[in-house]
C-alpha positions in Angstrom: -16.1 59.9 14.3 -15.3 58.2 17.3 -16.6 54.7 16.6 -14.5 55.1 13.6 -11.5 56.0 15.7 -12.6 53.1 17.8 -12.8 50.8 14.5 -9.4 51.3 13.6 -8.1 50.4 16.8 -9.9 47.4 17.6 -7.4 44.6 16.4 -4.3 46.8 18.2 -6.9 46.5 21.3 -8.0 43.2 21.2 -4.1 41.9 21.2 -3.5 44.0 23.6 -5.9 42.9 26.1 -4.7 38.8 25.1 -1.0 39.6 25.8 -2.2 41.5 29.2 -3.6 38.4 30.1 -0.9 36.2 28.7 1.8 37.7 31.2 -0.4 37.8 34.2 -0.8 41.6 34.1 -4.2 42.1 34.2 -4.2 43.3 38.2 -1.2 46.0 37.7 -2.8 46.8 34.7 -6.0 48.1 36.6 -4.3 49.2 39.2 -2.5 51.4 37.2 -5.9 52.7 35.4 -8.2 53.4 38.9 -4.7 55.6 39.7 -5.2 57.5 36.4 -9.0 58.0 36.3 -8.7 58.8 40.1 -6.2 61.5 39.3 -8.5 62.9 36.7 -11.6 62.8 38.3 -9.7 64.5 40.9 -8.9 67.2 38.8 -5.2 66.7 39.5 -3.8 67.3 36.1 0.0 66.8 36.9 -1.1 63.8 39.2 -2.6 62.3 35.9 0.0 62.9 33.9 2.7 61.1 36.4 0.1 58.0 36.4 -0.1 57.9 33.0 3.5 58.0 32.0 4.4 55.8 34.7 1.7 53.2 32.9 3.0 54.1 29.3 6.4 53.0 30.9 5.3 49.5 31.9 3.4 49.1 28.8 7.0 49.5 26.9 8.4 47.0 29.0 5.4 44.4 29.0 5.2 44.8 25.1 9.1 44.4 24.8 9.0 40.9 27.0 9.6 38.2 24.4 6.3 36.6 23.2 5.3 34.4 19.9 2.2 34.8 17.9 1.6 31.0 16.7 -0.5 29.9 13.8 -4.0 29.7 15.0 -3.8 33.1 16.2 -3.1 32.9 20.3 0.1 34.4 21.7 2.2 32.3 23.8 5.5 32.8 26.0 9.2 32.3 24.0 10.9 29.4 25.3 13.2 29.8 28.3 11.3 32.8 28.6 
């Protein structure tokens, strides 16, 4: 069950991970991850839960910055962007 879970998110990660790197975001990114698992193995539950939404949060806005997907399949920066 899992590696099919996995499966059908591979693309949506794989994009992911290119536009991460794209912006530059790659060190708040894991910053923001060793906060979460920290919190969790921690066993702070509420503290988890604050990491995590204030990730979800900056993933909105990363995802909302203006990028173009161009024909051969890499993702650049919009113009003037």
């Amino acid at each position: 069950m899992l590696a099919f879970v996995l499966d059908s998110v591979r693309e949506l990660l794989r994009v992911s991970r290119r536009v991460t790197n794209l912006i530059n975001a790659m060190p708040e990114t894991t910053v923001a991850h060793r906060h979460i698992f920290e919190a969790l193995l921690a066993r702070e539950p509420e503290t988890a839960r604050q990491a995590m939404r204030t990730h979800l949060l900056t993933v909105t806005d990363v995802w909302t910055r203006p990028v173009a997907l161009r024909r051969d399949g890499n993702l650049t920066r919009r113009a003037g962007q």
